[in-house]
C-alpha positions as CSV (number, residue, x, y, z in Angstrom):
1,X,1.8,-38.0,-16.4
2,X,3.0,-36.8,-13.4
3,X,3.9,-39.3,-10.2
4,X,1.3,-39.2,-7.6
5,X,4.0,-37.4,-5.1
6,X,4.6,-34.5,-7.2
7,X,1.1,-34.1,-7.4
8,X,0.6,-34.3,-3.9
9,X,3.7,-31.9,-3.4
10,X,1.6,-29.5,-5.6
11,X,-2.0,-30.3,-4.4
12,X,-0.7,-29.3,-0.6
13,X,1.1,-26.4,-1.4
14,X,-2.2,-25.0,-3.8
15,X,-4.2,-25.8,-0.5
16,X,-2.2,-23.2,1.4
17,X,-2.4,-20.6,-1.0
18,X,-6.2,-20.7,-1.4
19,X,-6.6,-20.3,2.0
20,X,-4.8,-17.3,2.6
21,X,-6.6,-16.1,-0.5
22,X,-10.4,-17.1,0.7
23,X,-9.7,-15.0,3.5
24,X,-8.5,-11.7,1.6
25,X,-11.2,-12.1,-1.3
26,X,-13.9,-12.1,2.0
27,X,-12.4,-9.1,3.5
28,X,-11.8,-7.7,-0.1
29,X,-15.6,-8.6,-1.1
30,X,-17.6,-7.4,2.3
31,X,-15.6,-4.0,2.0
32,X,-16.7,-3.3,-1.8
33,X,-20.0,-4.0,-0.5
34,X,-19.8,-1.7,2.6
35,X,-18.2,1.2,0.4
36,X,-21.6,1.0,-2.1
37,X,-24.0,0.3,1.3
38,X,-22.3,3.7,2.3
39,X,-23.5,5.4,-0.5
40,X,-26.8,4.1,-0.7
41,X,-26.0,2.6,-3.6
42,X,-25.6,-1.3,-2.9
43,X,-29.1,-2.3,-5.1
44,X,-27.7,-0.7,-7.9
45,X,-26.8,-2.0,-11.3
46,X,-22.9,-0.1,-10.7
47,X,-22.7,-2.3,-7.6
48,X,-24.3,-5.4,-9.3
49,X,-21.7,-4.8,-12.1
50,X,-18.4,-4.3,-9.8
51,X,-19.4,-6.8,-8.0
52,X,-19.5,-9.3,-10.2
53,X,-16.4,-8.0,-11.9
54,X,-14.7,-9.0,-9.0
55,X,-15.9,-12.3,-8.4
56,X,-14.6,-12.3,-12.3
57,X,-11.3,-11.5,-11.2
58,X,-11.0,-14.0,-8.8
59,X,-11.8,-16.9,-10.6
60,X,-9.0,-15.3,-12.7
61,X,-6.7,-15.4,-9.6
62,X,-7.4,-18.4,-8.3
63,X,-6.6,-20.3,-11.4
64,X,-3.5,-18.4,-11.9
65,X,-2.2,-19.7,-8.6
66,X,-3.2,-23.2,-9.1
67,X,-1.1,-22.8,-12.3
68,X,1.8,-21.2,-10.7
69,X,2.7,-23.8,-8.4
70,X,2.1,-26.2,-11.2
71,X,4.7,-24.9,-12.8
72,X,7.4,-25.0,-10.3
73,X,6.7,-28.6,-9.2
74,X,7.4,-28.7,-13.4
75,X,10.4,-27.2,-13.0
76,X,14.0,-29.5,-13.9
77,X,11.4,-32.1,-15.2
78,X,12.2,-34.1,-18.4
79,X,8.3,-33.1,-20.0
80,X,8.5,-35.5,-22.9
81,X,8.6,-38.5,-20.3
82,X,5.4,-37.0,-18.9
83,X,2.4,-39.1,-21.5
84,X,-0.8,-36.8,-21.6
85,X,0.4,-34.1,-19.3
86,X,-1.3,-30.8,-20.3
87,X,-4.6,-32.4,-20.3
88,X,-3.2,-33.7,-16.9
89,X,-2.2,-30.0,-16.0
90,X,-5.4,-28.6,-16.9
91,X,-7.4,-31.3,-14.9
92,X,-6.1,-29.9,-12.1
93,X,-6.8,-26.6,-12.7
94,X,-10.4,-27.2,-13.5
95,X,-10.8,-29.5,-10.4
96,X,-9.6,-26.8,-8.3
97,X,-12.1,-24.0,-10.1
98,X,-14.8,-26.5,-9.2
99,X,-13.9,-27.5,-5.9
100,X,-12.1,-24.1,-4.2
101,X,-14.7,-21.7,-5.8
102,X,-17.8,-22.5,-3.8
103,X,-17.5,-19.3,-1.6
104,X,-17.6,-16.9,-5.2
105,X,-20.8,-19.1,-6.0
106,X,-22.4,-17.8,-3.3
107,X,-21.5,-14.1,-3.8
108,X,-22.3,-14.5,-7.3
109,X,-26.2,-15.5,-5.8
110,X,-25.8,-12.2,-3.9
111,X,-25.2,-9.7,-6.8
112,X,-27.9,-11.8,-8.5
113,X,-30.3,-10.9,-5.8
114,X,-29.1,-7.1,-5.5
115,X,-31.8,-6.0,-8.3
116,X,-34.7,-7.6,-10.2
117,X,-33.6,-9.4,-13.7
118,X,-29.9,-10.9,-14.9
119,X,-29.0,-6.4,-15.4
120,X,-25.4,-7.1,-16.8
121,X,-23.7,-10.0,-15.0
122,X,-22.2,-13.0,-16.3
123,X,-23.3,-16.4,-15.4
124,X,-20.6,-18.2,-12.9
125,X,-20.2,-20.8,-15.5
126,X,-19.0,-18.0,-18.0
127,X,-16.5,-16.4,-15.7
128,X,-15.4,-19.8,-14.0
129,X,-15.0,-20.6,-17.8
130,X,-13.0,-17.7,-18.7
131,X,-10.2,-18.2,-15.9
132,X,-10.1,-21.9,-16.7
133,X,-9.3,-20.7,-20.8
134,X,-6.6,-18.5,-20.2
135,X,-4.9,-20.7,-17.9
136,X,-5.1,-23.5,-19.9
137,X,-3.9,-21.9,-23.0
138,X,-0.7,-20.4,-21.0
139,X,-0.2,-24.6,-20.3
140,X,-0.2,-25.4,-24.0
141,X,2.2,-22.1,-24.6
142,X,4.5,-23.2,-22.0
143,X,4.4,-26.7,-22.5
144,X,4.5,-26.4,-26.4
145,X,7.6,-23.6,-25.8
146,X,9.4,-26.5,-23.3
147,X,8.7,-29.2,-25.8
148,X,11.0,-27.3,-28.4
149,X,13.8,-27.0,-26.0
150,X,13.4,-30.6,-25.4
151,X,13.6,-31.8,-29.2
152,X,16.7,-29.0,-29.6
153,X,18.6,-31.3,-27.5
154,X,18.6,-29.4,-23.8
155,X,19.2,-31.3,-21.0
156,X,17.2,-29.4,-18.8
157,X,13.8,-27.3,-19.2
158,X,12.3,-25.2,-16.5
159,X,9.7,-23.6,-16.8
160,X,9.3,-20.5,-14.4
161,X,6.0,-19.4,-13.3
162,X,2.7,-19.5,-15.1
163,X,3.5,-17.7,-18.3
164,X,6.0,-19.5,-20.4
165,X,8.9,-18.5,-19.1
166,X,11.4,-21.1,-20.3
167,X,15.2,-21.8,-19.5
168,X,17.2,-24.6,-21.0
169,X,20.3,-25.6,-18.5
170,X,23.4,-23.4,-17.8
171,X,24.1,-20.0,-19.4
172,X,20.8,-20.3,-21.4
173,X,18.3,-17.1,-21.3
174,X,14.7,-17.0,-20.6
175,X,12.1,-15.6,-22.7
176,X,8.8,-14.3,-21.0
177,X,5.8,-14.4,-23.2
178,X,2.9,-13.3,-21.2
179,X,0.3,-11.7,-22.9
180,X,0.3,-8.2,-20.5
181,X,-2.3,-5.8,-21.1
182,X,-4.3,-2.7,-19.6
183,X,-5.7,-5.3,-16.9
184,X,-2.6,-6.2,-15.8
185,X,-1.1,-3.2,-15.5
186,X,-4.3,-1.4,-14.0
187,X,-3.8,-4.0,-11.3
188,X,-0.5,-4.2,-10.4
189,X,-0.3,-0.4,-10.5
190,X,-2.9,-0.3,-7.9
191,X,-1.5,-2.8,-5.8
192,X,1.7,-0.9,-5.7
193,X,-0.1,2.5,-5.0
194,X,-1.9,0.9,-2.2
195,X,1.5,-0.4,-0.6
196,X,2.9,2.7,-1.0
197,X,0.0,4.4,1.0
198,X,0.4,1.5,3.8
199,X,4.1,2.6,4.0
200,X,3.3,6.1,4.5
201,X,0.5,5.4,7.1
202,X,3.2,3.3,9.4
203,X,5.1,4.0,12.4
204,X,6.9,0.9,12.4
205,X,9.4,2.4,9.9
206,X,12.0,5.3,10.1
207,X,11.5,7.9,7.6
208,X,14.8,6.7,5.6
209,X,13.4,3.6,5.5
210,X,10.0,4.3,4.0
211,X,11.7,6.8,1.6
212,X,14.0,3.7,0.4
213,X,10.8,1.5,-0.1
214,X,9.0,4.2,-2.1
215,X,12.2,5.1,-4.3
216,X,11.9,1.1,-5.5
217,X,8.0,1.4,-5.8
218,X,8.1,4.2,-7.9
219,X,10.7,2.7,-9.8
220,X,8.4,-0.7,-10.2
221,X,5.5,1.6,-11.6
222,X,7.8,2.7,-14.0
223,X,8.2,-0.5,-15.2
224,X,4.4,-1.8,-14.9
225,X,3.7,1.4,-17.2
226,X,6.3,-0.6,-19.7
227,X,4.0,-2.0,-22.7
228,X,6.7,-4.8,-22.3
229,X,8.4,-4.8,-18.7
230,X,11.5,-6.0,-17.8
231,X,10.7,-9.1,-15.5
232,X,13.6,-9.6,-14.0
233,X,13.9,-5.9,-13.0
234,X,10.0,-6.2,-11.9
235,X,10.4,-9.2,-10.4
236,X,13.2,-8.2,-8.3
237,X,11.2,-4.9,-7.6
238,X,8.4,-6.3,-6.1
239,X,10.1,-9.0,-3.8
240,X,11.9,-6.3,-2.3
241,X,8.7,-4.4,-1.4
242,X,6.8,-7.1,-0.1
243,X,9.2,-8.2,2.1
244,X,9.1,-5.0,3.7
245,X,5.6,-4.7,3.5
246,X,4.9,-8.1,4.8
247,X,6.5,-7.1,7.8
248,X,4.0,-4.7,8.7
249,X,1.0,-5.5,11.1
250,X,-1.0,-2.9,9.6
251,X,-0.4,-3.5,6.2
252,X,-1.5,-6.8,5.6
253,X,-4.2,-5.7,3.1
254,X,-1.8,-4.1,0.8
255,X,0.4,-7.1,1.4
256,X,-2.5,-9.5,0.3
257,X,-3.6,-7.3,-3.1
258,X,0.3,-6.8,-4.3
259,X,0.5,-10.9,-3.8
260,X,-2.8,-11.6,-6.2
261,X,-1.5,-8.3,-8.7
262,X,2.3,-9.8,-8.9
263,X,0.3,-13.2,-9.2
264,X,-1.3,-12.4,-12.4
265,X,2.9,-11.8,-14.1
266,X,3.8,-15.1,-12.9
267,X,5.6,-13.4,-10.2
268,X,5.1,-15.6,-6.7
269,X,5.6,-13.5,-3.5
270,X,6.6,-15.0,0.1
């Protein structure tokens, strides 16, 4: 198992990034709900079912995170001296889906209220249940992946992000094995559109600069259309635009959605 300070390395670090993300899923979640208000639409079973998709997605998030920075507090450690340490791993996780989740509890009684009967949602258990699933099967993946590396005689293992990305000591490789679908790529897409409208809305930039950022964002959604990117490349990609991006007061909200999207490819922005 893991000592006590890495996980209290990990614990404090998993603190800071939920809170940043409670914030944005509040903004994220009261605008979804104005845009259907708007239309007069709000009580209906389309805004019931994006709602709840939503709060779907950030279980799905949220888990991811905790995961991420599990892994790097992983990272350089010998695994096989660590007894029980997936179900230790996943402990974690879970704990964190109980105890961090309790604002998507009470959206999810919102969307339940929006119309008379269950209409099409899922129960919180079932999506809470769903991040918790894929997370913990990325742990067994990785760990299982890291294990092998071990027994092949490497002296070091990392493991780099949430997705089983593993490299064994000096002039080794690494081999990314994330599953990455239409959902993935619908989302990371979009993040990168919505940065790229942020740019173009700014005056904090010269023109030569926002036409630099854009040539790399274009080039990024070229990848992210990739059935199987090139993570480095993306990787790479994406730093460079948030670092840019985060450094614009009015485009925090496209800051905030690229973070979660990169999050779900193991990628961890500043």
């Amino acid at each position: 198992m893991l000592n006590e300070s890495l996980l209290a390395l990990a614990r404090t670090r998993i603190d800071l990034d939920l809170r940043d993300r409670h914030e944005f899923h509040m903004r994220e979640f009261a605008q979804l709900k104005a845009t259907y208000s708007a239309r007069g639409a709000l009580t209906s079973s389309f805004a019931q079912a994006a709602l709840d998709q939503a709060i779907g997605r950030e279980f799905e998030i949220r888990s991811l995170m905790v995961w991420q920075v599990l892994s790097r507090v992983l990272s350089g450690e010998r695994l096989a001296a660590h007894v029980d340490l997936g179900s230790q791993l996943k402990s974690v996780v879970a704990d964190y889906l109980q105890t961090a989740c309790q604002d998507l509890e009470k959206d999810h009684v919102f969307v339940l209220g929006l119309i008379k009967g269950p209409g099409n949602m899922r129960s919180i258990d079932s999506w809470r249940g769903h991040a918790y699933d894929r997370v913990a099967s990325e742990i067994d993946l990785s760990l299982l992946s890291a294990g092998r590396a071990e027994a092949a005689g490497s002296s070091i293992v990392n493991i780099y992000q949430p997705f089983g990305i593993i490299q064994t000591g000096p002039g080794s490789t690494a081999t990314f094995s994330q599953l990455y679908g239409p959902s993935e790529r619908e989302k990371l897409s979009a993040a990168l559109d919505s940065a790229h409208e942020a740019l173009k809305a700014s005056h904090e930039l010269a023109k030569a600069d926002v036409d630099s950022v854009v040539e790399v964002i274009n080039d990024a959604k070229s990848e992210v259309a990739l059935e199987k990117p090139n993570l480095a490349r993306l990787r790479g990609s994406l730093m460079a635009i948030a670092t840019i991006v985060q450094a614009l007061g009015s485009a925090a909200p496209a800051y905030q959605l690229l973070k979660s999207a990169a999050a779900l490819i193991g990628v961890t922005l500043p």
